[in-house]
N, C-alpha and C positions, 0 to 999 in steps of 0.2 A: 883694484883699479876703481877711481871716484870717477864719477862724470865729469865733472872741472878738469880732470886729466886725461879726458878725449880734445883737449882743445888746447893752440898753444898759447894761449895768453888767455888769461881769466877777464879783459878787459872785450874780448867778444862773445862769450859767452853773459849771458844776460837770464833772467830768469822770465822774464816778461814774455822774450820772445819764445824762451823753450814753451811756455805753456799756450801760448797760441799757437806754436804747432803742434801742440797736443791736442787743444782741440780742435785743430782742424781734422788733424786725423779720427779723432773721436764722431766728430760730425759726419766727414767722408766712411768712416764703417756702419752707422746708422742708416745712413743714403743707400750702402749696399745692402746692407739686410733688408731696409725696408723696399727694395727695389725687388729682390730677390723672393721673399713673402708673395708682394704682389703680382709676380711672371708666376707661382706655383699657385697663387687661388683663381690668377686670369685661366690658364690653361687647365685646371682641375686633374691633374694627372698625367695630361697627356705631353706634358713636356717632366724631362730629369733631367739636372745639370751635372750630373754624373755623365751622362750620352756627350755631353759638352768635351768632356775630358778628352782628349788624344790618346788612339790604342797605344798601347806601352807606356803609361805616365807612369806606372809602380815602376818600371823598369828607370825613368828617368828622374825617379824620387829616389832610388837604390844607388844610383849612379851620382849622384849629386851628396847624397850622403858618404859616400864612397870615398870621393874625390875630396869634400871637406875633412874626410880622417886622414885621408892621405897626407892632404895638408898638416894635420896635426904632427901624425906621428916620423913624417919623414922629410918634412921640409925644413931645414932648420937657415935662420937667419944670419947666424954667424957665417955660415959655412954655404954660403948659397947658389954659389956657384957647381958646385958638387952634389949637394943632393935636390938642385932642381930637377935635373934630367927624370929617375925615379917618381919625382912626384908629376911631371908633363907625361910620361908614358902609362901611366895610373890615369890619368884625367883623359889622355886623350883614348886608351882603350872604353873607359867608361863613355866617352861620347861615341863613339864606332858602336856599341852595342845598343847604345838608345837612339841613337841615328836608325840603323838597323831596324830596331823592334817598331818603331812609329812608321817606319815606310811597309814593313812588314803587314803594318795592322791597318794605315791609311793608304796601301797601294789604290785602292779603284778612286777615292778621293784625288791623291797628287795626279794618278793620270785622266781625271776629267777636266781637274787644272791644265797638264799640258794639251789636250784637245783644245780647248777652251781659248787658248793662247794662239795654238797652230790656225786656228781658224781665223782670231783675231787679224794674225798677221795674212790673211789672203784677202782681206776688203780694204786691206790699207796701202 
């Protein structure tokens, strides 16, 4: 597969514009890291964007990897009517269990969300 064959006419494809959104994206990952650098020397240790992450992200990086093999090996496009079902019950088990794990691991979080809300609604 070329790149000119992600597109269906080679007449919108242009190279001018590929490469200015390359670097735009080049310029925006620079912006992050150097953004990123300077939140880890403002704070000297006492911030990690690890702590950032959501409990259960392995479980929803397992899950996501999961569900894109699923894709792979069981969905097939000829026949798509037939082996969607297997590949939606693959995916949707994989979201039930990182649904799960993230409430699991951010229960006191979501429920200072919902207090937060209930209170909300009694001054309004």
């Amino acid at each position: 597969m070329t790149l000119l064959s992600l597109f269906p006419s080679k007449s919108i494809f242009s190279w001018e514009h590929f490469l200015c959104a390359l670097t735009v994206c080049k310029d925006m990952l620079l912006r992050i890291s150097y953004s990123a650098v300077f939140i880890n020397e403002y704070f000297k240790g006492s911030f990690s964007f690890y702590r950032c992450l959501p409990a259960g992200w392995g479980v929803l990086l397992i899950s996501g990897l999961t569900t894109a093999f699923s894709e792979r090996m069981f969905l097939n496009r000829n026949r798509f009517k037939q082996t969607l079902p297997i590949h939606m019950v693959i995916g949707i088990m994989c979201l039930g269990f990182s649904l799960l794990e993230i409430y699991r691991g951010e229960k006191q979080f979501l429920m200072s969300i919902v207090k937060s809300l209930k209170g909300h609604d009694k001054h309004t």
